[in-house]
Short mmCIF file of the C-alpha atoms (twelve columns), coordinates in Angstrom:
data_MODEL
# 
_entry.id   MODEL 
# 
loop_
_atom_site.group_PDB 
_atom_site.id 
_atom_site.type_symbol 
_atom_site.label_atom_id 
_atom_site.label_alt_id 
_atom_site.label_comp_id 
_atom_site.label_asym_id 
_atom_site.label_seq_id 
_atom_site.Cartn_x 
_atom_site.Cartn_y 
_atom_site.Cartn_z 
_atom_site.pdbx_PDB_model_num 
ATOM 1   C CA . UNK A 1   356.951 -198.752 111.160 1 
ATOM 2   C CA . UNK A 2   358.565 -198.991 114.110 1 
ATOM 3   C CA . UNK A 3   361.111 -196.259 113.359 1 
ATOM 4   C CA . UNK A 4   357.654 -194.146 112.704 1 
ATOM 5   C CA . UNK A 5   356.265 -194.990 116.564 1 
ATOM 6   C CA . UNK A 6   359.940 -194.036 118.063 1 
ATOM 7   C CA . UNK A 7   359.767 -190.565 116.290 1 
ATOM 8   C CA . UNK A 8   356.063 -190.402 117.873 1 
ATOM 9   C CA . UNK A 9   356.724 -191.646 121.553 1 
ATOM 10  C CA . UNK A 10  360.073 -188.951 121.370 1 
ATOM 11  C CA . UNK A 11  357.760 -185.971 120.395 1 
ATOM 12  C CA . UNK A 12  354.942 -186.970 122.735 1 
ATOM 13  C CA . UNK A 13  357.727 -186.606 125.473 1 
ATOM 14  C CA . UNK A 14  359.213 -183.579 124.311 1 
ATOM 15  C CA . UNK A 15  355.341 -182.164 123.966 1 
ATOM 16  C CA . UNK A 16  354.875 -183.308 127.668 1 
ATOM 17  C CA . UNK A 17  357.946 -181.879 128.636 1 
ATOM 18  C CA . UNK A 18  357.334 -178.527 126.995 1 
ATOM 19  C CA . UNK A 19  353.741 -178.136 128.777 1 
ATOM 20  C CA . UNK A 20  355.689 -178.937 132.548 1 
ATOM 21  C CA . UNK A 21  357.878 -176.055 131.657 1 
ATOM 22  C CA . UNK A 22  354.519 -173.732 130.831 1 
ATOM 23  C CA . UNK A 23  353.096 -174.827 133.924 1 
ATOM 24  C CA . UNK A 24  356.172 -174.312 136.164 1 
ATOM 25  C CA . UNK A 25  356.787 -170.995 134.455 1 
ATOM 26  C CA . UNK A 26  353.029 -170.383 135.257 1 
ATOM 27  C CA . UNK A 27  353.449 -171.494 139.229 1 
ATOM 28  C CA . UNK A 28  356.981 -168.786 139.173 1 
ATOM 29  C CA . UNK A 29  354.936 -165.965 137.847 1 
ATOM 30  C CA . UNK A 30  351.625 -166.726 139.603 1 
ATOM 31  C CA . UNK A 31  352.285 -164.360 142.809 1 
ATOM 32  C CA . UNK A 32  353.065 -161.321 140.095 1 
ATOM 33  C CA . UNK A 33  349.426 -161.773 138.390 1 
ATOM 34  C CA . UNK A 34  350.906 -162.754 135.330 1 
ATOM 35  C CA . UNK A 35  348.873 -165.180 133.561 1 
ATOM 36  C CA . UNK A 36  349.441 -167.802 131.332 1 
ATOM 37  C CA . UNK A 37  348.605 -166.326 127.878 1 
ATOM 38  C CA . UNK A 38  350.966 -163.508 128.791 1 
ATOM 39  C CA . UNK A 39  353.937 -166.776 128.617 1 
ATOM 40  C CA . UNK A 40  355.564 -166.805 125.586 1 
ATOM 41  C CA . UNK A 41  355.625 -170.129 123.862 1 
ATOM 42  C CA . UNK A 42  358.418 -171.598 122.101 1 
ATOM 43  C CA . UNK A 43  359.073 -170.896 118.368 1 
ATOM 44  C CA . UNK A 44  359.855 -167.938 115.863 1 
ATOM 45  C CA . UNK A 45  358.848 -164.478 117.202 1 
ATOM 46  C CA . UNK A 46  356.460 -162.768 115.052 1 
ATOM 47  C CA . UNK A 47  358.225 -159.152 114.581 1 
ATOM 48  C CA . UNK A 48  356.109 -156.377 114.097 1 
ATOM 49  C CA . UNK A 49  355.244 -155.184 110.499 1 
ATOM 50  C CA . UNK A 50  357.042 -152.869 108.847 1 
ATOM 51  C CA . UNK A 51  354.276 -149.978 107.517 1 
ATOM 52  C CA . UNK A 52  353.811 -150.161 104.206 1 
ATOM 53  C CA . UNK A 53  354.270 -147.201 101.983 1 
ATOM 54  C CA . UNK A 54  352.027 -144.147 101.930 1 
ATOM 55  C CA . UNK A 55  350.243 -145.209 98.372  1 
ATOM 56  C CA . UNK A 56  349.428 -149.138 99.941  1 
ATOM 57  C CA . UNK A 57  348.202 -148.787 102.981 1 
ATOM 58  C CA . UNK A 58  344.786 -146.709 102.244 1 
ATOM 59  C CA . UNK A 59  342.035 -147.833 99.252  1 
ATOM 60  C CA . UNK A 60  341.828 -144.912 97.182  1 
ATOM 61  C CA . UNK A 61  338.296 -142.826 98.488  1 
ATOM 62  C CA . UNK A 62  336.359 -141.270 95.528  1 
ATOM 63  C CA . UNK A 63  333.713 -139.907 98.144  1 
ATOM 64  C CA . UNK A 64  334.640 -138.356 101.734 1 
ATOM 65  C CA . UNK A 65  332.199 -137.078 104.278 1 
ATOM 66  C CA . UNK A 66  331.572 -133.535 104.302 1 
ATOM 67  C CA . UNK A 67  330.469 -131.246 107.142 1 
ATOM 68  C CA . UNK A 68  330.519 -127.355 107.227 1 
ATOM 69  C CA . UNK A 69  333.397 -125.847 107.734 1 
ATOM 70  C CA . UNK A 70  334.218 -124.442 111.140 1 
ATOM 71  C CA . UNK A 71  337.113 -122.027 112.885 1 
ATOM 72  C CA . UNK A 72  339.004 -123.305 115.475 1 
ATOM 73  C CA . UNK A 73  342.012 -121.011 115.552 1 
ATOM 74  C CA . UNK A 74  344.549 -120.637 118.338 1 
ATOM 75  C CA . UNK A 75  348.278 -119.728 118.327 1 
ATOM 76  C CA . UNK A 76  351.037 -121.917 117.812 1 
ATOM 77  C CA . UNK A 77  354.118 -122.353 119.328 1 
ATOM 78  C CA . UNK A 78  356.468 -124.883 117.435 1 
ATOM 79  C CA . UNK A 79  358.934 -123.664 114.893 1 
ATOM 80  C CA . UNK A 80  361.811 -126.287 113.383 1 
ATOM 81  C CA . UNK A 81  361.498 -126.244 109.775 1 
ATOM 82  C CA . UNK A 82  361.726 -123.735 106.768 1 
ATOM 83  C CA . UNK A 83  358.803 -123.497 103.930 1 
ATOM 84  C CA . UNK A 84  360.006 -124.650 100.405 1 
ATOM 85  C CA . UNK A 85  362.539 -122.302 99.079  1 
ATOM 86  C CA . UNK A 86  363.657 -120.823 102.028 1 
ATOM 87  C CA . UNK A 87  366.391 -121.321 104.967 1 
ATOM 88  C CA . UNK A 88  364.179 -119.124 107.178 1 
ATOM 89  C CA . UNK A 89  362.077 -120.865 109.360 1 
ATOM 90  C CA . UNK A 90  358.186 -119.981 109.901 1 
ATOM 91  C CA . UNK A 91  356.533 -118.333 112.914 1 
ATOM 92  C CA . UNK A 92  353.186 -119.978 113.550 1 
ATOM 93  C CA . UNK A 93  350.420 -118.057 112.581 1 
ATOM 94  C CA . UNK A 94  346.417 -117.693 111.912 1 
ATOM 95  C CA . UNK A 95  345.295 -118.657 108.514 1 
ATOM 96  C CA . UNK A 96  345.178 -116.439 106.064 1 
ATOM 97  C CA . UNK A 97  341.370 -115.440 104.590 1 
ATOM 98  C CA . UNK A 98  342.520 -113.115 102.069 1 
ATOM 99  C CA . UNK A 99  345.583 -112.279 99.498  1 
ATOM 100 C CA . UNK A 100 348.169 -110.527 101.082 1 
ATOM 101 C CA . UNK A 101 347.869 -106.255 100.308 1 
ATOM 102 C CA . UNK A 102 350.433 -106.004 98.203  1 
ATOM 103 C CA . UNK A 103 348.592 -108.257 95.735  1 
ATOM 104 C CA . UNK A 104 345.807 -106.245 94.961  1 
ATOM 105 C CA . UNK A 105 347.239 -103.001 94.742  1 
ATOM 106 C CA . UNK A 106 346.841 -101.130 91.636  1 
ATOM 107 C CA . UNK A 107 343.816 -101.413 89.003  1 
ATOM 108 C CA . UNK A 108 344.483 -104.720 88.718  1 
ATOM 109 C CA . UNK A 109 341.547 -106.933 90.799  1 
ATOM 110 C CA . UNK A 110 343.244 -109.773 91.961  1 
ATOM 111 C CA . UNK A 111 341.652 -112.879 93.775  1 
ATOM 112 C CA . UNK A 112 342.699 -115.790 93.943  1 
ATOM 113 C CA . UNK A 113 340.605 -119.568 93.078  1 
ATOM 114 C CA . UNK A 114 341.092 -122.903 95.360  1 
ATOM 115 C CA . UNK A 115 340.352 -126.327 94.841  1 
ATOM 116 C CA . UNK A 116 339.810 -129.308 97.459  1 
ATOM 117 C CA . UNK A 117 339.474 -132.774 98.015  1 
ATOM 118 C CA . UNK A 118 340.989 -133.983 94.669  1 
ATOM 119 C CA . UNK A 119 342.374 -134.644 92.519  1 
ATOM 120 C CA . UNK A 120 339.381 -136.569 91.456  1 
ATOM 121 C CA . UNK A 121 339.996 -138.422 88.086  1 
ATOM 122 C CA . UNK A 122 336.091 -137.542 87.742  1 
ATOM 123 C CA . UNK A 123 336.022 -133.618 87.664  1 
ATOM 124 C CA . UNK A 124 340.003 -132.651 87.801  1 
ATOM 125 C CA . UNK A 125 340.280 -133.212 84.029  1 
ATOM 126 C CA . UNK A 126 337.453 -130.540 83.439  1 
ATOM 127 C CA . UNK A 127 338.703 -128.167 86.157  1 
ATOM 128 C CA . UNK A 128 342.412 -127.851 84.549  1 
ATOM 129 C CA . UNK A 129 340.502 -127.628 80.849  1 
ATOM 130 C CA . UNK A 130 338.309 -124.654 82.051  1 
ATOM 131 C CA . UNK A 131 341.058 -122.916 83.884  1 
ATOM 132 C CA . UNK A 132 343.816 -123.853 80.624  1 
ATOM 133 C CA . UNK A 133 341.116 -122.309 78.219  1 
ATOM 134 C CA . UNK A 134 341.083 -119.228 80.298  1 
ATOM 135 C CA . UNK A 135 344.762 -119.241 81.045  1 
ATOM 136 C CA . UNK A 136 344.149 -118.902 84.755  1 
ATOM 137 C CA . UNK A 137 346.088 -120.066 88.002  1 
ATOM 138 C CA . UNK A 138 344.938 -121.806 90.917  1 
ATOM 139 C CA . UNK A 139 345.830 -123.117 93.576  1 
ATOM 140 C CA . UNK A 140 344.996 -127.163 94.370  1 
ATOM 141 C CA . UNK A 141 344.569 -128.642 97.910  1 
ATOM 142 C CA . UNK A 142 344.941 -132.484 97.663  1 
ATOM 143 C CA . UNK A 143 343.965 -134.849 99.763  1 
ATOM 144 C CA . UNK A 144 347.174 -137.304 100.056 1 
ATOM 145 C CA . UNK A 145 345.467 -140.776 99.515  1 
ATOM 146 C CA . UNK A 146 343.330 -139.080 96.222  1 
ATOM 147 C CA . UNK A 147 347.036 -137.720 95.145  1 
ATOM 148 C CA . UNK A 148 348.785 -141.494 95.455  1 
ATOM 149 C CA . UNK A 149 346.006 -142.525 94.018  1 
ATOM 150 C CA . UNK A 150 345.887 -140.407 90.826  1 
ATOM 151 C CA . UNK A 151 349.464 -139.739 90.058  1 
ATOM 152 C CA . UNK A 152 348.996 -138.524 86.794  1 
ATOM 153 C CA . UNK A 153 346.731 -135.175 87.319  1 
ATOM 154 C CA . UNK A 154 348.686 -134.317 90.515  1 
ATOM 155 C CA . UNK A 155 351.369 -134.213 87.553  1 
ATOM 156 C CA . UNK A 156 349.363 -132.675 86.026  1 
ATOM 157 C CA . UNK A 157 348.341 -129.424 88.124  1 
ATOM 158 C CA . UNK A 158 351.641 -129.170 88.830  1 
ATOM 159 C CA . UNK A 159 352.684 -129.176 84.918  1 
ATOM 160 C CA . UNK A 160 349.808 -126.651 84.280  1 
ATOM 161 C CA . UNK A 161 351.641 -123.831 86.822  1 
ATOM 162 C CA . UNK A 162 348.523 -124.799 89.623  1 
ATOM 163 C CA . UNK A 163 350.364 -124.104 93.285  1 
ATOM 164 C CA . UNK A 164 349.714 -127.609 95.160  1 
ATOM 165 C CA . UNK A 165 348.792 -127.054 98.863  1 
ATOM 166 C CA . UNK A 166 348.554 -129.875 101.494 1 
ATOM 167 C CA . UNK A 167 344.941 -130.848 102.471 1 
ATOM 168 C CA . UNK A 168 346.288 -133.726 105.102 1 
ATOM 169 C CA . UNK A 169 346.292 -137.931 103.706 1 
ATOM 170 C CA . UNK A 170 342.531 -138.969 105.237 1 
ATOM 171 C CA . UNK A 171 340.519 -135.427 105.268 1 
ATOM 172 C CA . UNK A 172 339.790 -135.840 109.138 1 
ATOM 173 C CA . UNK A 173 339.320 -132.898 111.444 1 
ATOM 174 C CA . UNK A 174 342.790 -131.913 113.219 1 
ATOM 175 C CA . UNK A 175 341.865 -130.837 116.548 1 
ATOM 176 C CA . UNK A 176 340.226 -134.086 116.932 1 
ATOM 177 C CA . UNK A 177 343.724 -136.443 116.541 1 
ATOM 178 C CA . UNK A 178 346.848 -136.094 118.434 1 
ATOM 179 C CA . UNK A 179 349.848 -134.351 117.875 1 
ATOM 180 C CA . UNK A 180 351.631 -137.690 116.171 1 
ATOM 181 C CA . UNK A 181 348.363 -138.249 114.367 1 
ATOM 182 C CA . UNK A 182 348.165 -134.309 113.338 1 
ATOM 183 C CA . UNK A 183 352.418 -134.679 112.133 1 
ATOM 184 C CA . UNK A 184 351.490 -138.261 110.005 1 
ATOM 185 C CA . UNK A 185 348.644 -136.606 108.315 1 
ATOM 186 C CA . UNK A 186 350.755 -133.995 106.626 1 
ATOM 187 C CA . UNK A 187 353.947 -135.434 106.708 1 
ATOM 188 C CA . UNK A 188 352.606 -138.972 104.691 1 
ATOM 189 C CA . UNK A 189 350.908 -135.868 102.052 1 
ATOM 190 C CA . UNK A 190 353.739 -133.883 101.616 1 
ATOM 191 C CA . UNK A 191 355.879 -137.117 100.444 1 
ATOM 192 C CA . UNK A 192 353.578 -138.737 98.101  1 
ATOM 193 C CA . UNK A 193 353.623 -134.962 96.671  1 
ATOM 194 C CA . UNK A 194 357.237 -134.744 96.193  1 
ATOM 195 C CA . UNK A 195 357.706 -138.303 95.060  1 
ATOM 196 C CA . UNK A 196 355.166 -137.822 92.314  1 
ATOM 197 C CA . UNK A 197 356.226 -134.227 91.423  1 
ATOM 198 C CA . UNK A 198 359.386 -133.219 93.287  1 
ATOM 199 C CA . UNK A 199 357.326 -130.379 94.381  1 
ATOM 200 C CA . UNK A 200 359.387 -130.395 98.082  1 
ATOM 201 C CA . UNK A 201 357.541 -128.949 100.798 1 
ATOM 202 C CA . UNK A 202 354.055 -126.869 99.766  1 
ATOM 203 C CA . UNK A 203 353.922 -123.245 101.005 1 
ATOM 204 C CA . UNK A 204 350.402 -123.872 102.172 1 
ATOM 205 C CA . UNK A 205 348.391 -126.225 104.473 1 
ATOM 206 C CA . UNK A 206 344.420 -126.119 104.379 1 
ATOM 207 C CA . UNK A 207 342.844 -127.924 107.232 1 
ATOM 208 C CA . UNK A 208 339.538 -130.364 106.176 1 
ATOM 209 C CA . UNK A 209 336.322 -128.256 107.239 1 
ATOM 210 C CA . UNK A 210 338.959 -125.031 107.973 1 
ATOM 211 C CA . UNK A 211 339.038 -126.363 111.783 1 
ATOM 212 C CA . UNK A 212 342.741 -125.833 113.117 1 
ATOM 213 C CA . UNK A 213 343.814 -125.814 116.777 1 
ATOM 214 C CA . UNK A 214 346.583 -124.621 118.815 1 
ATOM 215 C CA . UNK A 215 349.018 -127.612 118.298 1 
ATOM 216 C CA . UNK A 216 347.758 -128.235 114.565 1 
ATOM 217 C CA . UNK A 217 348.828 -125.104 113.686 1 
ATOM 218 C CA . UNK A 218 352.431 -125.584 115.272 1 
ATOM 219 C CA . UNK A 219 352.772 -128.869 113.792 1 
ATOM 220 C CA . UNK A 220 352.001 -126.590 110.033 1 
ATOM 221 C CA . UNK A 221 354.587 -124.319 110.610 1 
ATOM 222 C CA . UNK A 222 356.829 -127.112 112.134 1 
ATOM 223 C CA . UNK A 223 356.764 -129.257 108.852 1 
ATOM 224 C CA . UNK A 224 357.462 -125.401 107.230 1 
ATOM 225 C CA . UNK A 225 353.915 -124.982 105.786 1 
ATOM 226 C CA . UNK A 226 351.328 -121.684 105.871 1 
ATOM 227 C CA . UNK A 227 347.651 -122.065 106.894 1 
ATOM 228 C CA . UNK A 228 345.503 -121.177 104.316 1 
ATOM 229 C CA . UNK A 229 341.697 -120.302 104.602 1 
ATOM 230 C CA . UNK A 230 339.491 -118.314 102.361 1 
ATOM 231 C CA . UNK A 231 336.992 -115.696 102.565 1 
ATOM 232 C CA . UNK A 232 334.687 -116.906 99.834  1 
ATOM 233 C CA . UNK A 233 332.949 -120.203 100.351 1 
ATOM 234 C CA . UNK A 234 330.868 -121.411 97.661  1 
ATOM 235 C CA . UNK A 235 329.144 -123.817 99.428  1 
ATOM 236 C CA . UNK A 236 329.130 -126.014 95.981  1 
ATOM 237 C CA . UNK A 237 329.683 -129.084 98.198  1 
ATOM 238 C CA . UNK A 238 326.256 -129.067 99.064  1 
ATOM 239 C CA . UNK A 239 325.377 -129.161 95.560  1 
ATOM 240 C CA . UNK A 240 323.100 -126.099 95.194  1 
ATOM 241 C CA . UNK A 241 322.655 -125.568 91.747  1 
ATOM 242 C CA . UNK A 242 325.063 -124.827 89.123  1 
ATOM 243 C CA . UNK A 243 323.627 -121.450 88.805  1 
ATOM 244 C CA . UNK A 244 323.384 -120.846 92.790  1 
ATOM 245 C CA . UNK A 245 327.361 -121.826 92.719  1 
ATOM 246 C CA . UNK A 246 328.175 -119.109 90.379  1 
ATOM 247 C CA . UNK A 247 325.977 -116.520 91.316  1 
ATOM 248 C CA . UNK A 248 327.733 -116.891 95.031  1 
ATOM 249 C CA . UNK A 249 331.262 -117.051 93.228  1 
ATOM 250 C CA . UNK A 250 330.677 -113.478 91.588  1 
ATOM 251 C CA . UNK A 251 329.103 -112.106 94.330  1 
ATOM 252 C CA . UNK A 252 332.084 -112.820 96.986  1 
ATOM 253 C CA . UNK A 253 334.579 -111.841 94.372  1 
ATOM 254 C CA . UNK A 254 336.414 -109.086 95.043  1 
ATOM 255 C CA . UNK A 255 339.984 -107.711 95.209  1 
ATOM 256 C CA . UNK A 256 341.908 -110.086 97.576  1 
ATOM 257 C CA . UNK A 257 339.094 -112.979 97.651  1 
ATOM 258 C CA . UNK A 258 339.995 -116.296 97.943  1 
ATOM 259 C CA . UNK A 259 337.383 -118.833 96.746  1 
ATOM 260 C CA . UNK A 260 337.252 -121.639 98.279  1 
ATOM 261 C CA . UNK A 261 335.902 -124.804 95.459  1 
ATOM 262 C CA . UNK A 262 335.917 -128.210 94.971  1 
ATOM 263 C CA . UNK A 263 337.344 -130.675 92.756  1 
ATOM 264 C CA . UNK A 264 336.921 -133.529 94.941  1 
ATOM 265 C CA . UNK A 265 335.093 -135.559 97.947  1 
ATOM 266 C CA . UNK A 266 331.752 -136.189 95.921  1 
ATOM 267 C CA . UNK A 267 329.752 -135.101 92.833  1 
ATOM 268 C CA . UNK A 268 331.769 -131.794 91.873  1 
ATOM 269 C CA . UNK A 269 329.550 -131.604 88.154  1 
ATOM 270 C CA . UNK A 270 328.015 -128.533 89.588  1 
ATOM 271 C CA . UNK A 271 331.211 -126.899 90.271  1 
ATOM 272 C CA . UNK A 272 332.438 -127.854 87.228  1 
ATOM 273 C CA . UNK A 273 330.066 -126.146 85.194  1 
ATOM 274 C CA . UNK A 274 329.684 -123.278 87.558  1 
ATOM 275 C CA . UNK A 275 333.375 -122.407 86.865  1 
ATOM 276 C CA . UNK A 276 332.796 -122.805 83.485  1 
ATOM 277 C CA . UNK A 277 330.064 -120.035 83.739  1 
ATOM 278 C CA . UNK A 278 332.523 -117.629 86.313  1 
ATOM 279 C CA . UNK A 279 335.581 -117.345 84.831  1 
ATOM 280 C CA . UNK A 280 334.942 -115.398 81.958  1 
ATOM 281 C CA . UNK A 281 332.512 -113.113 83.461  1 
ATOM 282 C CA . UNK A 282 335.040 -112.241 86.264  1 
ATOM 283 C CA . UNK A 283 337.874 -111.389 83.531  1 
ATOM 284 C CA . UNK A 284 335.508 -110.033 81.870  1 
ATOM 285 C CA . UNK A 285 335.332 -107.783 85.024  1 
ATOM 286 C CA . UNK A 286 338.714 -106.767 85.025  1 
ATOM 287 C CA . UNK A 287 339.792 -109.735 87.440  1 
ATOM 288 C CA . UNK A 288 342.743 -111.615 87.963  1 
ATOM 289 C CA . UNK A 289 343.209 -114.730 88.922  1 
ATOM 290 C CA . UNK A 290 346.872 -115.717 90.924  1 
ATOM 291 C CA . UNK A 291 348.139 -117.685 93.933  1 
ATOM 292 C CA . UNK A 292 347.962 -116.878 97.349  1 
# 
């Protein structure tokens, strides 16, 4: 017992000691305006966590908000890095709206179909069964935290010939984050890309809501990527009507078009069914469907 009471009166000392030393410390620094909970205590220092990887550190999102798309283009001035199978580096440039000339020369009509906001485990399926069936290519937009989050059909796009663009990790509007926040967004999308596919780089960047900004655009071409727009929008995410979706799809169709569609960020049943309705009326047409 009494070796008990010696161990007690020795740390009650030490304890009393230890606050004199806060207290002088706090007298020393006083005339600076430091205050006392600015003192570090004894004991272990806390170091800073390490991030966690790309596929941890957001819950996968079967919904994001949605908001009409708007144009904020400027020019950009940054140019480091090379697109995917090339040692050339980029200029920064506008978005493209529609497929380059030399693609829709000829009889041939050629346009070109886009998905965003997925892949959704919901409506992706569908979407490469309908474009399969038809043997048609497309080109897929992915949002990086619905990609880590469904593995298997961004495998699965890829496996199917689908081009896979970057559509940023979080689907936020560009011009409203900073330059670091603009570079994580598509740097944290292309990776989970290439670690699930070993795609490398995409050739194309879409902006969420097609809203890009001077120093968006120069972080694109930076990380060696293309901004891609589109000249048809379908408006399907407001969920029109089935029938409203494809009656706007074959109207805006025409040589050069790209169709902007959805596969993700919310109920996509209408486009689903819509594209089931538009593909073989537009090859029916004499249209062809390739990648920008």
């Amino acid at each position: 017992m009494r070796n008990h009471d010696h161990v007690g009166r020795r740390r009650l000392v030490l304890g009393g000691l230890g606050c004199l030393g806060i207290l002088a410390a706090h007298e020393v620094l006083r005339p600076w305006g430091v205050p006392l909970s600015e003192i570090m205590l004894p004991g272990p220092i806390r170091p800073e966590p390490e991030p966690l990887p790309p596929t941890l550190t957001t819950a996968c999102q079967a919904d994001l908000d949605e908001a009409e798309a708007v144009a904020l283009v400027g020019r950009a001035t940054i140019v480091n890095r090379s697109p995917r199978g090339s040692s050339t580096p980029i200029p920064p440039h506008e978005p493209i709206f529609t497929m380059p000339a030399v693609a829709i020369t000829g009889q041939t009509r050629v346009a070109a179909l886009t998905f965003d906001d997925g892949p959704d485990a919901r409506y992706t399926p569908a979407v490469l069964q309908t474009l399969r069936r038809y043997g048609v290519r497309a080109t897929f937009c992915v949002v990086g935290t619905n990609a880590a989050c469904n593995p298997g059909l961004l495998q699965a796009i890829a496996a199917d010939g689908h081009d896979l663009a970057n559509h940023t990790w979080s689907h936020q509007e560009l011009p409203r984050l900073s330059e670091r926040e603009i570079r994580e967004e598509l740097e944290r999308t292309n990776e989970v890309i290439d670690r699930i596919t070993g795609w490398g780089v995409p050739q194309w960047c879409r902006a969420p809501y097609g809203s890009w900004d001077e120093v968006s655009l120069g972080v694109c071409a930076e990380l060696g990527m293309k901004p891609l727009g589109w000249s048809v929008d379908t408006l399907d995410w407001q969920r029109p009507g089935s029938a409203e979706i494809t009656d706007t799809m074959l109207r805006g169709t025409e040589p050069g078009a790209i169709i902007l569609c959805h596969d993700g960020g919310g109920d996509r049943s209408q486009s689903v069914d819509a594209l089931r309705a538009y593909l073989p009326e537009s090859l029916a047409a004499g249209y062809r469907f390739t990648t920008p």
